[in-house]
MARTORRO-626438 format. One record per residue: residue in three letters; x, y, z of N, C-alpha, C in turn. Coordinates in steps of 0.1 Angstrom, whole numbers. Each point is the difference from the previous one (the first is absolute). Layout:
<nodes>
(Ala (X Y Z) (X Y Z) (X Y Z))
...
</nodes>
This chain:
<nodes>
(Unk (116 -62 -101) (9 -5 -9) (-7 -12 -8))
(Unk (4 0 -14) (-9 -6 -10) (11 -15 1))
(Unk (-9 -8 0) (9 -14 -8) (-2 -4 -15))
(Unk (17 -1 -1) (-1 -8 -12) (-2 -10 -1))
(Unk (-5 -8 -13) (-3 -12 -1) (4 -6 -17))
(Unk (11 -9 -5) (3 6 -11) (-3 -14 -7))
(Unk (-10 -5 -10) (-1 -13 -9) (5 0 -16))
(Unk (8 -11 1) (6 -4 -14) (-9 -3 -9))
(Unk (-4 6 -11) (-7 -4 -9) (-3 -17 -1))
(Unk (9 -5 0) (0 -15 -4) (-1 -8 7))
(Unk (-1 1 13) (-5 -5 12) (-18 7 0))
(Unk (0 12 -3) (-15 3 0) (-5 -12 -9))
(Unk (2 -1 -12) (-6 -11 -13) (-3 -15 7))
(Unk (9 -2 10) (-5 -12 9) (-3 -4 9))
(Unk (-11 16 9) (-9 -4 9) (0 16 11))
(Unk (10 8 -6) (-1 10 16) (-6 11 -6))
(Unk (-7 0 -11) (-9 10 -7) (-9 2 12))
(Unk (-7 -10 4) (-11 7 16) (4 1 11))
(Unk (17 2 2) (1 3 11) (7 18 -7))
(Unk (0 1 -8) (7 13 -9) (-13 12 2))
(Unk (-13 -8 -2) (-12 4 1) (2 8 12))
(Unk (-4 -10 9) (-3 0 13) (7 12 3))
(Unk (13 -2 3) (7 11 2) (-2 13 -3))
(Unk (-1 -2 -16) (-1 17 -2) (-9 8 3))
(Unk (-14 -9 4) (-11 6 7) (1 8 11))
(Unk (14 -3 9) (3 4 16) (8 15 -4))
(Unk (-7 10 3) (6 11 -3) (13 1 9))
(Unk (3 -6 11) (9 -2 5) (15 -4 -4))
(Unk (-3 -8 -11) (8 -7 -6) (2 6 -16))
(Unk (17 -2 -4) (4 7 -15) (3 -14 -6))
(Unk (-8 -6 -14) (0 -8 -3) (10 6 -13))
(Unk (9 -15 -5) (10 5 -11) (0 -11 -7))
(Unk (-1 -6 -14) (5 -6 -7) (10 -1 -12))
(Unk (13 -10 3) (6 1 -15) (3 -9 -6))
(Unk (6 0 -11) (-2 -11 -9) (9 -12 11))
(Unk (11 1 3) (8 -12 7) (4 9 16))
(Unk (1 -8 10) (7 7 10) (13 -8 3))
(Unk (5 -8 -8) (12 -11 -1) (2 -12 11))
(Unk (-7 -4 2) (-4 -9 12) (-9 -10 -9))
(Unk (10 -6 -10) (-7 -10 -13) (-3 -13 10))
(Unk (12 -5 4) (-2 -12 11) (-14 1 6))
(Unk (2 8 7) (-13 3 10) (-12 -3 -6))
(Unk (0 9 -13) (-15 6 -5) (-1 -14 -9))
(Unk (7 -8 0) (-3 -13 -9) (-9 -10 9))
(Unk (4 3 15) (-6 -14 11) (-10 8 7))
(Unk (1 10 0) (-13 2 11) (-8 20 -3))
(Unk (-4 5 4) (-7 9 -2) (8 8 14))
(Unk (6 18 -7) (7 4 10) (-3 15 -5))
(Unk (2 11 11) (5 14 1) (7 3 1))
(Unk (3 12 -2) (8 11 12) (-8 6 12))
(Unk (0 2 10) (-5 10 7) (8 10 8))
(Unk (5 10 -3) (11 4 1) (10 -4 -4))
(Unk (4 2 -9) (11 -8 1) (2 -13 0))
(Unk (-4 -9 6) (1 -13 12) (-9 -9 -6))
(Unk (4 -12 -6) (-8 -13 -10) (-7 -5 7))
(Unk (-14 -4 1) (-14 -6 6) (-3 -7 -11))
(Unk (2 -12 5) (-2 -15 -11) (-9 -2 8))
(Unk (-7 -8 -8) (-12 -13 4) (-1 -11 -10))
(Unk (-8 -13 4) (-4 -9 -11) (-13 0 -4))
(Unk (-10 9 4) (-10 5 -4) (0 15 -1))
(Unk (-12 6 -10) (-2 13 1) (-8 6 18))
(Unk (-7 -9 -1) (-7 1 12) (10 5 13))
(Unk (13 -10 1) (7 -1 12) (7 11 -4))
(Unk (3 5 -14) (11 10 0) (-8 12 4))
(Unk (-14 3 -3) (-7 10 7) (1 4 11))
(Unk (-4 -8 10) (3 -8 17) (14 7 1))
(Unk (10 -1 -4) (16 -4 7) (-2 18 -10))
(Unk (-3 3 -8) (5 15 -5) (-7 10 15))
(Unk (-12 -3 4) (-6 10 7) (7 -2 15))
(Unk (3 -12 2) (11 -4 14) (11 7 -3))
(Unk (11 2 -10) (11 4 -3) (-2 18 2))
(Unk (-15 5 -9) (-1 13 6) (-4 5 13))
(Unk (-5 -5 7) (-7 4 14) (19 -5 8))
(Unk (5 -11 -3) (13 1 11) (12 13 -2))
(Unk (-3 3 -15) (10 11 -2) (-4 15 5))
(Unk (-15 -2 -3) (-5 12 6) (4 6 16))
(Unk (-6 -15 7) (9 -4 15) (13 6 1))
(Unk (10 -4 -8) (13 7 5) (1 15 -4))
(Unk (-4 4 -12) (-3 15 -1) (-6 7 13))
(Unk (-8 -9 4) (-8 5 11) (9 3 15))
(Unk (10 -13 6) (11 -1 2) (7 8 4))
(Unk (9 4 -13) (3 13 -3) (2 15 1))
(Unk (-15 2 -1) (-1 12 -1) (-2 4 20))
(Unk (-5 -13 3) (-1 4 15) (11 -1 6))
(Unk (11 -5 -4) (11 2 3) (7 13 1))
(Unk (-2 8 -11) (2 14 -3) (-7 7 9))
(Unk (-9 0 9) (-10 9 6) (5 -6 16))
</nodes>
C-alpha cells in the first residue's frame, strides 16, 4: 500500500520544496500538490503535510522530513497490525 503525502503549494514557496523532492524520489510514496490545503493558520507558522490524511508540522523542513518518514513507518505498523489480526 502506497502512502500519501499531500503539500500546499504555499507552504512549498517557504521551504518544503526539498522535502517534496525528497519524497517524490521514494517510489513508495504518492506525492500530491495543491494550490491551498486550508490549514492557512498552520501554513502561515510553520511548514506542514498531509500524510494520509493526518497533518505533520514541523518548524523546520529538515524536522518535517524526520516526523513525515516516522508518521509513515508507525502507520505502516498498524496496517501491519491489522492485517495480522485478520490471519
Amino acid at each position: 500500500m502506497f502512502t500519501l503525502v499531500e503539500f500546499c503549494s504555499s507552504n512549498m514557496l517557504k521551504g518544503t520544496e526539498a522535502v517534496y523532492r525528497t519524497l517524490d524520489e521514494d517510489p513508495e510514496i504518492d506525492v500530491l500538490d495543491y494550490g491551498c490545503l486550508n490549514s492557512c493558520g498552520l501554513c502561515s507558522k510553520a511548514f506542514f503535510v498531509l500524510v494520509d490524511g493526518e497533518i505533520v508540522s514541523a518548524m523546520t523542513p529538515e524536522k518535517l522530513l524526520e516526523k513525515v518518514y516516522r508518521r509513515i513507518d508507525r502507520n505502516q505498523s498498524q496496517i501491519e497490525d491489522w492485517t495480522d489480526d485478520l490471519n
